[in-house]
C-alpha positions as CSV (number, residue, x, y, z in Angstrom):
1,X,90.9,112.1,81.5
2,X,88.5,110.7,83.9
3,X,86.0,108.3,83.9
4,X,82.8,110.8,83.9
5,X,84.3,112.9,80.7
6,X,84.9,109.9,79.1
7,X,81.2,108.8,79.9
8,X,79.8,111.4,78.6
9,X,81.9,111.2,75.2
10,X,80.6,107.8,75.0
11,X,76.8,109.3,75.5
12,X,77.2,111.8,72.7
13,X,78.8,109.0,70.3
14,X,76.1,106.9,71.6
15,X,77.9,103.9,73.0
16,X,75.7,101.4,74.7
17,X,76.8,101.9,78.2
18,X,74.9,99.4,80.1
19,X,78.0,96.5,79.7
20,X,81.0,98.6,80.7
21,X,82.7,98.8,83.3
22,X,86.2,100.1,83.3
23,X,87.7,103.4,81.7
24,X,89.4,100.8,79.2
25,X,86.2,99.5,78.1
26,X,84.7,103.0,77.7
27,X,87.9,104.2,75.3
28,X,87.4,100.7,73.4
29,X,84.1,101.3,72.8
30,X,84.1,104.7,71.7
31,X,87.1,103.6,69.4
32,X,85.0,101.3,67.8
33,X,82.3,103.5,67.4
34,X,84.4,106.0,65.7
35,X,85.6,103.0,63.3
36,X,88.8,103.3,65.0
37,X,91.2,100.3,66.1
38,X,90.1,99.4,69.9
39,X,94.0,99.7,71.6
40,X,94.0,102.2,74.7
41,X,95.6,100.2,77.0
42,X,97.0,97.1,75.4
43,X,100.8,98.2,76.0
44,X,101.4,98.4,72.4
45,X,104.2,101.4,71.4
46,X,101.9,103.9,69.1
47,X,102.6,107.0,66.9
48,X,99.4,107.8,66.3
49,X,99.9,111.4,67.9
50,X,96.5,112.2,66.6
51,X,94.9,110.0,68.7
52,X,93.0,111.8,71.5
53,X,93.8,108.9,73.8
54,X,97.6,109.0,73.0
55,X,98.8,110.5,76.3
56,X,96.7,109.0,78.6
57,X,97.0,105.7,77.0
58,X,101.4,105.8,76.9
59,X,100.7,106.5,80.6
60,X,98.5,103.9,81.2
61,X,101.2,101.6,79.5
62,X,104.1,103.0,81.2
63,X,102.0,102.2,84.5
64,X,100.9,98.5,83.6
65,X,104.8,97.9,82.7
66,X,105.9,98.8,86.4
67,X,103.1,97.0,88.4
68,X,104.4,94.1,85.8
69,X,107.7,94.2,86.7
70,X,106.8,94.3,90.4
71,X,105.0,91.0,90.2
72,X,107.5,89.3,88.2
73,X,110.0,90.4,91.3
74,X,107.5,88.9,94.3
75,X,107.2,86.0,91.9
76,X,110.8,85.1,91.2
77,X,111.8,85.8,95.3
78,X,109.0,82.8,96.1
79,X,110.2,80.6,93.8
C-alpha cells in the first residue's frame, strides 16, 4: 500500500498526523487508534491473517531480514 492511501486511512481514523513521518509510523498509529497492537514492521512472525497490514508487513519483514544479512556480511569481511 503506499504512503498517500495509508494517509488518508489515518485522516478518516483521525490520527494526529503532524509527528509522523514514515509509512511505519503511519500503520502504528492507525493500529493504535483502532485499539490494535502497534507491530507492522517489527520482524515479528504473525498469523493474524485478518490483519489488513499482514501482507505488506511479511514483506516488509522479509525485506529488513536481507538488508540485515547484508550488513552483517560487510561487517564480518572488515573485521
Amino acid at each position: 500500500m503506499l504512503l498517500e492511501e495509508i494517509k488518508s486511512i489515518a485522516e478518516q481514523k483521525g490520527v494526529a498526523m503532524q509527528n509522523l513521518r514514515t509509512k511505519k509510523d503511519f500503520i502504528h498509529a492507525i493500529q493504535n487508534a483502532e485499539g490494535n497492537q502497534q507491530c507492522y514492521g517489527l520482524g515479528n512472525e504473525c498469523n493474524n491473517d485478518d490483519c489488513c497490514w499482514h501482507s505488506d508487513c511479511m514483506k516488509h519483514n522479509h525485506e529488513n531480514r536481507k538488508i540485515g544479512k547484508r550488513k552483517r556480511k560487510k561487517v564480518k569481511k572488515h573485521l
